[in-house]
N, C-alpha and C positions, 0 to 999 in steps of 0.2 A: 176424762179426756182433757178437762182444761190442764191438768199438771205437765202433760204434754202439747198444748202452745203455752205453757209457760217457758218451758224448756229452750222450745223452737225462737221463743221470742229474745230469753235470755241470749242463745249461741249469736242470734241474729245482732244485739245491740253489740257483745264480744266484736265480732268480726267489726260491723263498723267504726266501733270507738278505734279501734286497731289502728285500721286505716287514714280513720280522722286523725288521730293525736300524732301518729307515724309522718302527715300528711300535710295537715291545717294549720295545725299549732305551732304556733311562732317564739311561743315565750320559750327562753335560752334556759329558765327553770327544767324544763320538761326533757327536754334531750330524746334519747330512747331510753322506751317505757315499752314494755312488755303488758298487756292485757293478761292476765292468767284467769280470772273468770267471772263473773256478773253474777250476781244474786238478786235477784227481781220480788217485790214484794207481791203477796198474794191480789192485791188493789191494783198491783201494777203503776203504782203510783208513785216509788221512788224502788231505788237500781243501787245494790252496793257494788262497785266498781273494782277488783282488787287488782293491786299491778305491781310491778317491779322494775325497777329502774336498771336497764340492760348491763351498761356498765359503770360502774360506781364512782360517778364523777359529780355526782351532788348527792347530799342527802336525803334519804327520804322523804320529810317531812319537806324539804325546799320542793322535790317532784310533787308532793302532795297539794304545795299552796299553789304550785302552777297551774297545776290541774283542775281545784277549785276553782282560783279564779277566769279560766274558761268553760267552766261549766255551762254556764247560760250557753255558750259558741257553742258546744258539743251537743246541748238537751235541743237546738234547735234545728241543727244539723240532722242529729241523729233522728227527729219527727220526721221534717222532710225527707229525708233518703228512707227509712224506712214503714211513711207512710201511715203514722200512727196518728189516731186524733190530738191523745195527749200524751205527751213525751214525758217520761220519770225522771225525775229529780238526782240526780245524780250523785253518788257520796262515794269520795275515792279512798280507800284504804290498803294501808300498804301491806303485801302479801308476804307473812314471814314464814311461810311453811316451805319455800324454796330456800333461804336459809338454815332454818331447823333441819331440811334432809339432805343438805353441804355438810352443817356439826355433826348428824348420825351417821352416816358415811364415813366423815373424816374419823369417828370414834371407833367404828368397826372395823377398819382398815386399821389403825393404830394396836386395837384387839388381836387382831390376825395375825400383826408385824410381833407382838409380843408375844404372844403366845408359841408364834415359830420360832423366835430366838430362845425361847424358853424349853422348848421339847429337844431343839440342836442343842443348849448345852446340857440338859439330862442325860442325852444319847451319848454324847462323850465321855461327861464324867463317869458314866455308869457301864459302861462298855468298854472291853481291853482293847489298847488297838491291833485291828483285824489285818492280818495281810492282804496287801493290794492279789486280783487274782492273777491267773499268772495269763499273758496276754495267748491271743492263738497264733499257730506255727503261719509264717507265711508262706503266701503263695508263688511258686516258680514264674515267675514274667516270662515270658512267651516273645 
C-alpha cells in the first residue's frame, strides 16, 4: 500500500510545484515551465522534479539554474501547503521525452509523406493512362 501514497504523494507535490513555479517564482530564468512528472524517492527524502520549458525562450539549463536556485522557496512552500513534516529535496531535470516524441512524430509523418509520394509515382509509371469515366447524363431542371 505504501507504493500507493507514494503515488498520491508524488501527483500531490506535481500539482503544487505547478502552481508554485506558474505562481511564486519571480526569477525572469523560469518563465513557463511545465511540470510533466515528480519521481519521489522511496525515503521520501528527495523528489526528482522533471519539467519543460513552455515556450522556448531560454534554454534549458538557464530554466534549470532558476529552478535550483529557488529550490529551498519551493521545498518550503511545498511542506507547508502540503502538510508534510519533512519536505524532499528537490532536483529539477530537464524532461526530453517530450522532445524525442516531437523527432518520432516528425520522422513518421516524413515515412508517410514518402512513402505516398513513392506508391503515386509507382502507380503512374506502371499503369497506362486510364480514361477519365464518362460523367452521368443530367437531370431535366424542373
Amino acid at each position: 500500500m505504501a507504493h500507493g501514497r507514494t503515488q498520491r504523494i508524488e501527483s500531490e507535490i506535481q500539482r503544487v510545484l505547478a502552481a508554485l513555479i506558474a505562481r511564486e517564482v519571480k526569477d525572469p530564468r523560469v518563465g513557463n515551465v511545465t511540470v510533466t512528472a515528480v519521481s519521489l524517492a522511496p525515503d521520501m527524502g528527495s523528489a526528482r522534479v522533471f519539467f519543460t520549458p513552455f515556450a522556448a525562450l531560454h534554454d534549458p539549463a538557464e530554466v534549470r539554474a532558476g529552478l535550483t536556485h529557488a529550490a529551498g522557496f519551493l521545498r518550503g512552500e511545498l511542506g507547508r501547503r502540503l502538510g508534510l513534516r519533512h519536505a524532499p529535496r528537490l532536483e529539477f531535470v530537464f524532461d526530453e521525452s517530450v522532445e524525442g516524441a516531437a523527432r518520432l512524430t516528425d520522422l513518421i509523418e516524413r515515412a508517410v509523406a514518402d512513402d505516398r509520394a513513392g506508391s503515386r509515382d509507382a502507380d503512374e509509371a506502371s499503369a497506362p493512362a486510364a480514361p477519365s469515366p464518362p460523367s452521368p447524363p443530367e437531370r431535366p431542371r424542373r
